[in-house]
C-alpha positions as CSV (number, residue, x, y, z in Angstrom):
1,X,135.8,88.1,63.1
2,X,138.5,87.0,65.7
3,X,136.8,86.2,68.7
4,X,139.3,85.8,72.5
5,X,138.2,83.1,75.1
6,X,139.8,83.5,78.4
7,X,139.8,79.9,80.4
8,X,140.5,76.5,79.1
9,X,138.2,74.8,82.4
10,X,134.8,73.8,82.1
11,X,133.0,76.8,80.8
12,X,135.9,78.3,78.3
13,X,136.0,75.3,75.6
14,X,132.2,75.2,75.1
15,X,132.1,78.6,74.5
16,X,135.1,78.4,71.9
17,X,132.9,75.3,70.3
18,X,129.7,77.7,70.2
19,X,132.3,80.5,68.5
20,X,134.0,78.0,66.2
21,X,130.7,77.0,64.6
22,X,129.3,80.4,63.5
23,X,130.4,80.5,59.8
24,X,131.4,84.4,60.1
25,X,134.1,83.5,62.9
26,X,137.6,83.1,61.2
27,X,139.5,82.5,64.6
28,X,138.6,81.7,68.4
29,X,141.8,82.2,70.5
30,X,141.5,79.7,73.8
31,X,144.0,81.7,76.2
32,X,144.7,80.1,79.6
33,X,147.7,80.0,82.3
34,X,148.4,76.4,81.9
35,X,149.2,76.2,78.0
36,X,148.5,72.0,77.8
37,X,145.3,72.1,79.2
38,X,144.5,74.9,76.7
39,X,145.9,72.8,74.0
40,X,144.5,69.9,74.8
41,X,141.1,71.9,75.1
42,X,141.2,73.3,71.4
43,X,142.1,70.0,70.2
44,X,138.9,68.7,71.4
45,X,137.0,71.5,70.2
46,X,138.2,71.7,67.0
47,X,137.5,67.8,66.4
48,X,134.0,68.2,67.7
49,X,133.8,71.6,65.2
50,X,135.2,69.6,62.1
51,X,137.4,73.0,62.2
52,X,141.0,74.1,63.0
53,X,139.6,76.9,63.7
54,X,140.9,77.4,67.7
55,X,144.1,78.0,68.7
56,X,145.7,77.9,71.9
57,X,148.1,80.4,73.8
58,X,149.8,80.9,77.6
59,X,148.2,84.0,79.4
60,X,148.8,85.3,83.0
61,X,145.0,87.0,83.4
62,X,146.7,88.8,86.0
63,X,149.5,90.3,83.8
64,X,147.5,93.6,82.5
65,X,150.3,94.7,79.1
66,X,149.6,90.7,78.1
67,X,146.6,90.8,78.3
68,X,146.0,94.3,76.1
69,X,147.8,92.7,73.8
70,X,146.2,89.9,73.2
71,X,142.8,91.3,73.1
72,X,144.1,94.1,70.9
73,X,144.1,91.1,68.0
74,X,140.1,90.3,68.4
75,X,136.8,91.8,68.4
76,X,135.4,90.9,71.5
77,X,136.6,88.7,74.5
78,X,135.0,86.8,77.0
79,X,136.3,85.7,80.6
80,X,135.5,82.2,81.4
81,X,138.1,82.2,84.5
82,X,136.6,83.0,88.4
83,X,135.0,87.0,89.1
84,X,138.2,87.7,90.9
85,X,139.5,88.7,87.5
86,X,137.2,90.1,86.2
87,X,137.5,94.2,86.7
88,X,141.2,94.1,86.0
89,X,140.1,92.1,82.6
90,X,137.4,94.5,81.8
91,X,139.9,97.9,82.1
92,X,142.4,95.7,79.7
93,X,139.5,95.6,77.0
94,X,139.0,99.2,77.5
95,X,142.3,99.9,77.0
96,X,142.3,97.5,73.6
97,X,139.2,98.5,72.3
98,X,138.2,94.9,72.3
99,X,134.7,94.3,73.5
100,X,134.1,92.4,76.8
101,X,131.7,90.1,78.7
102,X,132.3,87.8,81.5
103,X,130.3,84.8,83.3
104,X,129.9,87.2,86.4
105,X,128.5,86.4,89.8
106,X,129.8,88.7,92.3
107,X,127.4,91.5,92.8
108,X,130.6,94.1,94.2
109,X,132.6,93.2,90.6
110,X,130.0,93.8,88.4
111,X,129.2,97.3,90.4
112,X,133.0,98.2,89.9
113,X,132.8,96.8,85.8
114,X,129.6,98.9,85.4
115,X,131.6,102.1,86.5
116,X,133.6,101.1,83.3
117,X,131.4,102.4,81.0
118,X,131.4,106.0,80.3
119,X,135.5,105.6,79.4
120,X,134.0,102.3,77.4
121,X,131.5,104.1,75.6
122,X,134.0,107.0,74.5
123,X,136.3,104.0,73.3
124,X,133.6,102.3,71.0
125,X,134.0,99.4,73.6
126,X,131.1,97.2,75.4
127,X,131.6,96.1,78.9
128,X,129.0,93.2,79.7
129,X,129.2,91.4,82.8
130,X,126.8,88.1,83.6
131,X,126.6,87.0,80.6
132,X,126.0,83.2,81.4
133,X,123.0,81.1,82.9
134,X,121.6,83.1,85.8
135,X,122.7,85.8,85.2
136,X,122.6,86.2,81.9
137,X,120.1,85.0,80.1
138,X,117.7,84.8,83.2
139,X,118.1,88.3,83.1
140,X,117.4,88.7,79.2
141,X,114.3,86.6,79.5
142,X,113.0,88.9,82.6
143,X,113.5,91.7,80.4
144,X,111.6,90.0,77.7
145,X,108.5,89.2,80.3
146,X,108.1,92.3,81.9
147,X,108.1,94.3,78.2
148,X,105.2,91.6,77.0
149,X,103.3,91.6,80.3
150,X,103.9,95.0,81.7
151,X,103.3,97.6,79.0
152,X,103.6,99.1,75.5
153,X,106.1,96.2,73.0
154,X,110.0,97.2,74.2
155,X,109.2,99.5,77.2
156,X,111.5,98.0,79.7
157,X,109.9,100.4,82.2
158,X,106.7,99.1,82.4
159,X,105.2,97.7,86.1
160,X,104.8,94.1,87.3
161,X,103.9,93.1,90.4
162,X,106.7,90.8,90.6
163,X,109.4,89.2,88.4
164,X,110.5,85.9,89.9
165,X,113.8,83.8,88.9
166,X,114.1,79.9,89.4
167,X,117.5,78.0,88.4
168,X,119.1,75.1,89.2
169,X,122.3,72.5,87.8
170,X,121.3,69.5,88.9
171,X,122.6,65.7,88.8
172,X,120.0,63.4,87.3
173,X,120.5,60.4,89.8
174,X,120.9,62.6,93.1
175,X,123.0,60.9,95.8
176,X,122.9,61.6,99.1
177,X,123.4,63.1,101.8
178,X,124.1,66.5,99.5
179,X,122.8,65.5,96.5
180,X,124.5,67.4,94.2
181,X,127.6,67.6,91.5
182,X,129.9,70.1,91.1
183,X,128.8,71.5,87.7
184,X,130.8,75.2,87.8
185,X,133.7,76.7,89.8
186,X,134.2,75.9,93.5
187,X,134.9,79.7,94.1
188,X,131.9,80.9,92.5
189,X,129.2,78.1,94.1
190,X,130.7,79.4,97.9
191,X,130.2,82.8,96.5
192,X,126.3,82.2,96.1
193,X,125.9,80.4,99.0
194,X,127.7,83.0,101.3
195,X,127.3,86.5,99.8
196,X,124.0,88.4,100.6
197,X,121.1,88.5,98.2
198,X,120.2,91.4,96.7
199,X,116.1,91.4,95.9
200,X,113.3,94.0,95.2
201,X,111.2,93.8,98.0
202,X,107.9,96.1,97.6
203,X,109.5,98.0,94.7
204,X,112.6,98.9,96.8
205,X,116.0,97.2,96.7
206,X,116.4,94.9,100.1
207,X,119.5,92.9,100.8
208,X,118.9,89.6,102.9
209,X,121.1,86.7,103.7
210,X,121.5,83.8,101.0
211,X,120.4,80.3,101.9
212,X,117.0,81.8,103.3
213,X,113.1,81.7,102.3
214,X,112.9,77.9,101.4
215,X,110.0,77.4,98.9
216,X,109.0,74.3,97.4
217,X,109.2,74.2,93.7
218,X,107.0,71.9,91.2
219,X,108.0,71.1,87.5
220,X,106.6,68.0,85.7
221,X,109.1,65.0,85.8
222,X,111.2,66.1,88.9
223,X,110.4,65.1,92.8
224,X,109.8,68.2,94.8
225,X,112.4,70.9,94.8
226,X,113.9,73.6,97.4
227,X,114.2,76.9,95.7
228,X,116.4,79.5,98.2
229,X,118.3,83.0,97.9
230,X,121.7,83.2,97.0
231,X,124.1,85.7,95.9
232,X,124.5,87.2,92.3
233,X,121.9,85.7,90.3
234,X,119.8,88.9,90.2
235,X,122.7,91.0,88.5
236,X,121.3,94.3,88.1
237,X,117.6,93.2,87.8
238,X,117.0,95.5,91.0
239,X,118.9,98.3,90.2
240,X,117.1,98.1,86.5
241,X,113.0,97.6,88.5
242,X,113.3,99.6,91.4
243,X,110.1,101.4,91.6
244,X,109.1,99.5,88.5
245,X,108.4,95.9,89.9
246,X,107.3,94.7,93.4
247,X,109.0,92.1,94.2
248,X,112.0,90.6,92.2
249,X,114.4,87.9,93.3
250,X,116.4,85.0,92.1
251,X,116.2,81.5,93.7
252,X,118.4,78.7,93.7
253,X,117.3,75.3,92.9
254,X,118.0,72.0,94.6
255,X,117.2,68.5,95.6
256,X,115.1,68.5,99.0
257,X,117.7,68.6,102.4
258,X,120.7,70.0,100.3
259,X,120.1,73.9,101.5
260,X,119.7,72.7,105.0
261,X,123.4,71.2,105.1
262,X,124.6,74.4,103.4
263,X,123.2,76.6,105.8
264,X,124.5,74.2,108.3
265,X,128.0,75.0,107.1
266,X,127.5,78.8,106.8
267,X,126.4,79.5,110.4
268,X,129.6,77.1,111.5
269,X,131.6,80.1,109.6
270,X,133.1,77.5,107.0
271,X,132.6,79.6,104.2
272,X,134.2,82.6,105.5
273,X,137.2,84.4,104.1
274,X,138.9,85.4,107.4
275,X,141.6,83.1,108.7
276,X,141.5,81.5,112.1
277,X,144.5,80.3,113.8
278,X,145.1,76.4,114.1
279,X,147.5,75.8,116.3
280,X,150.3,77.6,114.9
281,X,149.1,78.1,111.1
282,X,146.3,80.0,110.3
283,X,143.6,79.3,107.5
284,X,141.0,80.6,106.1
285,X,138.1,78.3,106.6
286,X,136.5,78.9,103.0
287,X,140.2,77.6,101.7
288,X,139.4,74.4,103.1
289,X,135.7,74.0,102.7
290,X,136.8,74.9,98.4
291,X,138.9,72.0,98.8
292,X,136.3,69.7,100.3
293,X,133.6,70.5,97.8
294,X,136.3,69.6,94.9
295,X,137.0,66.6,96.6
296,X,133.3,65.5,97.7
297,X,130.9,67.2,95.3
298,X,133.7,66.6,91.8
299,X,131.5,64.0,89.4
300,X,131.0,63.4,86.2
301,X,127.2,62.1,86.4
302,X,125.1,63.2,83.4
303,X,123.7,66.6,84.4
304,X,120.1,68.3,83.8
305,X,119.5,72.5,84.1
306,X,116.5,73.9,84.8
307,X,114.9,77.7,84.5
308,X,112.2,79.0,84.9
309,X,111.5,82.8,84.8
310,X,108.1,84.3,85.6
311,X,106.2,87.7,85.4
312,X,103.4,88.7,87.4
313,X,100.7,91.1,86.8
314,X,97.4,91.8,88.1
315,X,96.7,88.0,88.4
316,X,98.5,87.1,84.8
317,X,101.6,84.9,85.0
318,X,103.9,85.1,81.6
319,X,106.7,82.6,82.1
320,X,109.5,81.4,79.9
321,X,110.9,77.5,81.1
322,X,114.3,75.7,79.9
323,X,114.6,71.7,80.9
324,X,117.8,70.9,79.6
325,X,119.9,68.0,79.4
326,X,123.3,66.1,79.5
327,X,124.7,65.8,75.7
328,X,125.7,62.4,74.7
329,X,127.2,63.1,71.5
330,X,129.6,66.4,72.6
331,X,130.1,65.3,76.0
332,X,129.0,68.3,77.2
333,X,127.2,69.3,80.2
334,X,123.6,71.1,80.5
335,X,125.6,73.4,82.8
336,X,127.8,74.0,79.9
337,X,125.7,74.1,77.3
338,X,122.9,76.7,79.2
339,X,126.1,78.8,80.8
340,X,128.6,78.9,78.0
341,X,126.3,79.0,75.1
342,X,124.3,82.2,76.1
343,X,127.7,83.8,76.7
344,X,129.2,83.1,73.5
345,X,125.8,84.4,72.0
346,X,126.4,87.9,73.8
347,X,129.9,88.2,72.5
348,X,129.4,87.2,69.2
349,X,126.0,90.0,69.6
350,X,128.6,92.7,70.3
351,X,131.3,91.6,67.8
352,X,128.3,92.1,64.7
353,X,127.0,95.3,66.1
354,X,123.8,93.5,67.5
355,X,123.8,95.1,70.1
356,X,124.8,98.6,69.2
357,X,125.1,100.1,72.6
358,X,128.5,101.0,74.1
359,X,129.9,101.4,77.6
360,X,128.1,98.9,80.0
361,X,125.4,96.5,79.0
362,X,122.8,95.6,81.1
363,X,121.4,92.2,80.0
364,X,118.0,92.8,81.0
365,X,117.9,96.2,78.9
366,X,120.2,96.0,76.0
367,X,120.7,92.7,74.5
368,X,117.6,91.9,71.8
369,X,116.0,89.4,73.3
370,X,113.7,88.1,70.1
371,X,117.6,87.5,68.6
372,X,118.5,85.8,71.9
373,X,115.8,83.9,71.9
374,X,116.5,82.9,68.0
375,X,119.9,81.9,68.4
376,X,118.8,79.7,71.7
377,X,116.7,77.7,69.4
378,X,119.1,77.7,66.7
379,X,120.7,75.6,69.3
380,X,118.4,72.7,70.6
381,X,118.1,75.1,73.8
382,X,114.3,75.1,73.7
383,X,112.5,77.4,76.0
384,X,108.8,77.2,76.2
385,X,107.1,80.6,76.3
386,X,103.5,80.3,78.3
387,X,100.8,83.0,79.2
388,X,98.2,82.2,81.8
């Protein structure tokens, strides 16, 4: 199968090297504006592959007829570039009848992909949006939970008192006063820290301002964390729950005194959108606050992820927990590895008819988990499963 990556920055080329690997992938197409760094991308993955199996092309995401036609040549695609993109890439797959998932984030985008799928369905296509860390596969492990803790073996209807999310990218040797590293795109990291939060709060869907609800979080080997709401991570968790679950929400994770700062900077209006006039230009403060955070929070510090996702149920916790690490030998980051990886996983699902549905996927729902969970292993991803 032929298999379309779009972005050649930090999350497209380790999903190309998790595509290039599979022995049924003939050709992984690594499509980007800027055709060097694309190049110089698929070189790199296909020395780390052994392969020549990914090849690199121009492509203006924002010129649709290009874009059909590319997809038109592979199975399924996935974007790896900011949300932004992401509906006007999702109604080009339609069109091609190429399958489609994307790295998400932006609650509002997803909504407007989601509308996609009764014209997807009638097309034999797949739209899946979230695809990568959280969400993504923090949603297809919550899935997982609530079926073993809440009811009868796949009933993703069954009640739980609460379904509870915990992620964090994090730089091994923190340095302050943030500490933290850039791990992800600038755009997407101001999105979750300035974008309302969308939770289950007693069973009914709640939205609450991000960098709120500070709660200490414990896991062996770390200092004492700060776990906080921020935008996107629950995906459609909610919408899926409502009624179902009590209380479901996603939390970010990060090294004690970081949220404070951040919430610092969103009541001083830095991360908003809408321009203010200085002297006699006008700029958006987010603009520059993205262009501080490349600048200040840019590092190349080996990296460690950590997720935990837990159930609740009359007094019974089920939890699944990933601790994952820098790679010496690929170079590539836990953020890359835990983000990319589960994405690539979802498109290669849809390209071999594992998951079978059409139209729009919900990750908690429709992607098998016990295959997920397979492939994750498959991969040195090891997530520890625990019942108490």
């Amino acid at each position: 199968m032929r298999l379309l990556v779009i972005g050649a920055g930090l999350m497209g080329p380790a999903a190309a090297y998790d595509m290039a690997r599979a022995a049924d992938v003939e050709c992984v197409t690594l499509a980007d504006a800027d055709l060097a760094r694309a190049k110089r991308a698929a070189a790199r993955v296909n020395a780390l592959t052994h392969t020549k199996k990914v090849r690199a092309v121009r492509l203006d995401a924002t010129n649709h007829n290009a874009v059909v036609r590319l997809m038109r040549g592979h199975a399924a695609a996935l974007s790896a570039i900011p949300y932004v993109f992401n509906l006007g890439l999702a109604r080009a797959a339609v069109e091609a009848r190429c399958h489609f998932a994307d790295l998400g984030g932006n609650n509002t985008v997803v909504r407007q992909e989601m509308a996609l799928g009764r014209e997807a369905a009638k097309r034999g296509v797949a739209i899946a949006p979230d695809c990568g860390l959280s969400p993504g596969m923090a949603s297809i492990l919550g899935g997982e939970l609530i079926r073993r803790i809440g009811g009868p073996p796949r009933h993703v209807g069954a009640s739980a008192d609460a379904l509870k999310i915990y992620v964090g990218g994090l730089t091994q040797k923190p340095k302050p006063p943030f500490h933290y590293q850039l791990l992800f795109s600038v755009e997407g990291l101001i999105n979750e820290y300035c974008e309302p939060s969308r939770i289950l709060r007693r069973g009914k869907i709640t939205v609450i301002e991000p960098l709120t609800e500070v709660e200490k979080f414990h896991i062996k080997g770390f200092p004492v964390l700060e776990a906080f709401h921020t935008s996107g991570g629950a995906s459609t968790l909610p919408e899926t729950f409502a009624g179902k679950v009590g209380e479901c929400f996603e939390k970010t994770l990060r090294y004690r005194g970081h949220v404070a700062l951040m919430r610092g900077l969103y009541d001083l209006g830095l991360f908003s959108s809408k321009e203010i006039a200085v002297g006699k230009m006008k700029i958006a403060p987010r603009a520059l606050t993205s262009r501080l955070f490349l600048e200040k929070f840019t590092g190349d510090a080996p990296d460690v992820t950590i997720l935990r996702v837990e159930a609740h149920r009359r007094g019974k916790v089920a939890s699944f927990t990933l601790v994952d690490r820098y790679d010496t030998r690929t170079k590539l980051t836990s953020m890359m590895r835990t983000t990319a990886w589960p994405a690539a996983v979802v498109v290669q699902m849809l390209a071999r008819g594992d998951i079978q549905k059409r139209g729009a996927i919900r990750q908690e729902r429709d992607v098998p988990a016990d295959l997920f969970l397979k492939a994750m292993r498959s991969r040195g991803l090891r997530i520890t499963y625990q019942l108490r």
